[in-house]
C-alpha positions, 0 to 999 in steps of 0.5 A, spaced: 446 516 438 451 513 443 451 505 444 450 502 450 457 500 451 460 507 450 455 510 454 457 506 461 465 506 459 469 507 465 473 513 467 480 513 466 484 514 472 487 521 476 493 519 476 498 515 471 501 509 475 508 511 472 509 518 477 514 519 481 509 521 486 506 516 487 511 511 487 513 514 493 508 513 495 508 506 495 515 506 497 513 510 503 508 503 504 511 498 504 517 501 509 511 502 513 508 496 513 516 492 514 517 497 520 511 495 524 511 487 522 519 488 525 515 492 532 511 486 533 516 481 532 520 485 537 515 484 541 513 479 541 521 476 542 522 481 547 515 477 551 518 470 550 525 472 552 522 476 558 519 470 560 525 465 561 
């Protein structure tokens, strides 16, 4: 007979963190994220200049 705590472990996860796959992934992300948060401070530069 299972105890309760074996009975409710959580499954282990898909994908291992290590992959190349998803490094990339993150990777991808991060440039994402950089790159829209330089659009908007562009932006937001060019309104204050146009301003002027």
């Amino acid at each position: 007979m299972t105890t309760h705590r074996a009975a409710h472990r959580s499954p282990k996860p898909l994908a291992d963190p290590g992959r190349p796959v998803e490094r990339a992934v993150n990777a991808v992300l991060i440039l994402a994220v950089l790159a829209g948060l330089g659009w908007i401070g562009g932006m937001i530069y060019t309104v204050l200049e146009w301003q002027l």
